[in-house]
C-alpha positions in Angstrom: 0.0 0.0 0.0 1.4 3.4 -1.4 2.0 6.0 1.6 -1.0 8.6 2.0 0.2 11.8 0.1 0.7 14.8 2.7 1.0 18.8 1.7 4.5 19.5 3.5 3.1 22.9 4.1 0.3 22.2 6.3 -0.1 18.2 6.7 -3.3 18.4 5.1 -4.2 14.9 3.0 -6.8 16.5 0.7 -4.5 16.9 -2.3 -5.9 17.1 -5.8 -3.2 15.6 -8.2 -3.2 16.5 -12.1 -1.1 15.0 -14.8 0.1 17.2 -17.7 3.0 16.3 -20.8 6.6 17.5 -20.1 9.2 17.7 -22.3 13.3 18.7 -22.0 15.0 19.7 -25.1 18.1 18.2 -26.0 20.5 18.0 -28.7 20.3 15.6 -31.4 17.1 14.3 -29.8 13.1 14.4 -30.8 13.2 15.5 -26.8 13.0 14.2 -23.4 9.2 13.5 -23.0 7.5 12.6 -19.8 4.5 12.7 -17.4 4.8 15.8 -15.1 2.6 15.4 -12.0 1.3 19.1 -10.1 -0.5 18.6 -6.6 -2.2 20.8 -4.8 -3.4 21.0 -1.5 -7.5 22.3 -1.0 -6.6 23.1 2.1 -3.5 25.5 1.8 -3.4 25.7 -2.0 0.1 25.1 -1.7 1.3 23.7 -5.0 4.5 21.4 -6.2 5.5 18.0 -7.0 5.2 17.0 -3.3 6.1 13.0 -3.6 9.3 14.0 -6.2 7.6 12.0 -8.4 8.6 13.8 -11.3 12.4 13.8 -10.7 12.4 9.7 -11.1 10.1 10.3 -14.5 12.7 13.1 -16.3 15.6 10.6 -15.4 14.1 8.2 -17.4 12.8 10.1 -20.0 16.1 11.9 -20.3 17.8 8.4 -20.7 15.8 7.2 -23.2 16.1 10.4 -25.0 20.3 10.3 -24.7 19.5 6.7 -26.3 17.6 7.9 -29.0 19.9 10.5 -30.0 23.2 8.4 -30.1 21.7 6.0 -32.4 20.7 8.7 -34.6 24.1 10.7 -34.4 25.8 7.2 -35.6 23.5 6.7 -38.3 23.8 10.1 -39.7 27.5 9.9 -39.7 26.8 6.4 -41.2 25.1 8.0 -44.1 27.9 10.5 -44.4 30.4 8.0 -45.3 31.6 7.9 -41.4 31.4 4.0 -40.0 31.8 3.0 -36.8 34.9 1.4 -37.4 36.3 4.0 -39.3 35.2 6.9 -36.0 36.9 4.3 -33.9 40.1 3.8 -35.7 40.4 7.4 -35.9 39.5 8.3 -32.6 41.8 4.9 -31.6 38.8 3.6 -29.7 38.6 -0.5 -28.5 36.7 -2.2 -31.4 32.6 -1.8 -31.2 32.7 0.3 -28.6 30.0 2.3 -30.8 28.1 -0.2 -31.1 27.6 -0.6 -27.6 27.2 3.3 -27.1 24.4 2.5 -29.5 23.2 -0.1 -27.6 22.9 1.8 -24.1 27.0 1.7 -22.6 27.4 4.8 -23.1 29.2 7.3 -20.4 29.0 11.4 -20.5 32.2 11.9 -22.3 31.3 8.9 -24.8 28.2 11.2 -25.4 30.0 14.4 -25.3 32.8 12.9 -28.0 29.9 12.2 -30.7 28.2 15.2 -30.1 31.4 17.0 -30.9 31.9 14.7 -34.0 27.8 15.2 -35.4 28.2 19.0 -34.8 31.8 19.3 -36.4 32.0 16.1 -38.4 35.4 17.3 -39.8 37.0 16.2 -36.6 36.7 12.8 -37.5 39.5 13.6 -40.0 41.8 15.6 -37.4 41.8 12.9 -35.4 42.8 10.7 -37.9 45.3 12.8 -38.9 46.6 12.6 -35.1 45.9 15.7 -34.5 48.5 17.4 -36.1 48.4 21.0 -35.2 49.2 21.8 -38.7 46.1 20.0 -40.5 44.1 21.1 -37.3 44.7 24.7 -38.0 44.0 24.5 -41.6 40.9 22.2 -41.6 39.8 25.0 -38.7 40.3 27.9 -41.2 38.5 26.0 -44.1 35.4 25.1 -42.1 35.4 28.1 -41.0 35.7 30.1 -44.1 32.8 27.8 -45.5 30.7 28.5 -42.3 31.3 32.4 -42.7 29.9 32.0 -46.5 26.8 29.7 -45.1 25.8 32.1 -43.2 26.6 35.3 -45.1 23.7 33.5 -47.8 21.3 33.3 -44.7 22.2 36.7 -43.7 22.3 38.3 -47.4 25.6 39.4 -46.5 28.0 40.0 -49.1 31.1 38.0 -48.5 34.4 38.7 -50.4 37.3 36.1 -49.5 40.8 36.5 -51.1 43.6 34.1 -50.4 47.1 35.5 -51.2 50.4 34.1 -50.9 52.7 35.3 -48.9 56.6 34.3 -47.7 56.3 31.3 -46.0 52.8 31.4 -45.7 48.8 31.7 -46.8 47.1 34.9 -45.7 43.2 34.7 -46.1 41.8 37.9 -45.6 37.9 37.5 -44.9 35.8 40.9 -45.9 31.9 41.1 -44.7 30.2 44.0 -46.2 26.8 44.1 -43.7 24.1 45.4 -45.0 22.8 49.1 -43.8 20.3 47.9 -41.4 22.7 45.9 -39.3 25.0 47.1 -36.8 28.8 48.2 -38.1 30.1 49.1 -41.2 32.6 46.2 -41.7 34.1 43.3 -40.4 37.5 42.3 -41.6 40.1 39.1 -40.2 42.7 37.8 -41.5 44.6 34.3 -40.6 48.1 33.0 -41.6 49.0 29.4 -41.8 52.7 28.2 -42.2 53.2 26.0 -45.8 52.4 22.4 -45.6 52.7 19.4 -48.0 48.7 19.3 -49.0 47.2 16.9 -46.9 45.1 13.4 -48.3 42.5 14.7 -46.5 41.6 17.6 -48.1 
């Protein structure tokens, strides 16, 4: 038999108890949905989740949502030519250790790691590559030169990106002329990266 629910305020056990649809957003994830649960005492009309009822329902919900969203991270990276044995090689992870990260064994910084990899899928190749500085810094400047051009197109921000060479290295000078009803006139960076044999990455 279930203990007699009690309003901590005034002891009264004339509590009206009402169910309603929760839901936590989280990344790479439909959402964490669950069953909130609101009582209230007639007596007081003090209102809360007086049992904690709802704490043991978002830890679930938030587990099977974390679930949800790794299989769908390693399927989308599946799709984009990214296996799990090739993520593991490159990451130099034991053998199907995605797979059971799919399956459920999965810790925080297993979650946090393909997280990282769905939102900057390039990574994958930087860590293949070691994580030599040099390739770092250069796949870094090309993503981001290709992310400054995305969303100059969103913005309708004209974008002008010249590449010169100089001694003993690349300057790219990036240019975004904002239009007149955004803040600023211009924004201008530039970045040098030291010469490097061209990578098989790229």
């Amino acid at each position: 038999m279930g203990t007699e629910l009690q309003c901590p305020a005034c002891g009264s056990s004339d509590i009206e108890v009402t169910h309603d649809r929760g839901q936590i957003e989280m990344p790479f994830s439909p959402g964490a949905v669950y069953e909130s649960e609101t009582d209230r005492c007639r007596k007081c009309e003090m209102e809360g989740d007086f049992a904690k009822a709802n704490d043991k329902a978002i830890s679930i919900a938030v587990a099977e949502a974390k679930k949800v969203s790794v299989a769908s991270i390693i399927n989308y990276l599946a799709e984009s030519g990214k296996s799990m044995a090739y993520i593991e090689r490159a990451f130099d992870l034991p053998q199907r250790t995605l797979m059971r990260w799919k399956g459920g064994d999965l810790s925080a910084g297993g979650l946090a790691l393909l997280r990282l990899v769905a939102t900057f899928p390039w990574t994958v190749e930087v860590a293949e590559a070691q994580f030599n500085s040099v390739y770092a810094t250069q796949r870094l400047a090309h993503e981001g030169i290709n992310a400054m051009s995305r969303l100059a197109q969103f913005y309708n921000i004209d974008t002008k990106v010249n590449l010169s060479s100089i001694e003993k290295g690349v300057k790219v000078d990036v240019r975004l002329v904002l239009p007149s009803n955004l803040s600023g006139c211009q924004n201008t960076g530039s970045e040098t990266m030291q010469p490097k044999e061209v990578a098989r990455h790229q």
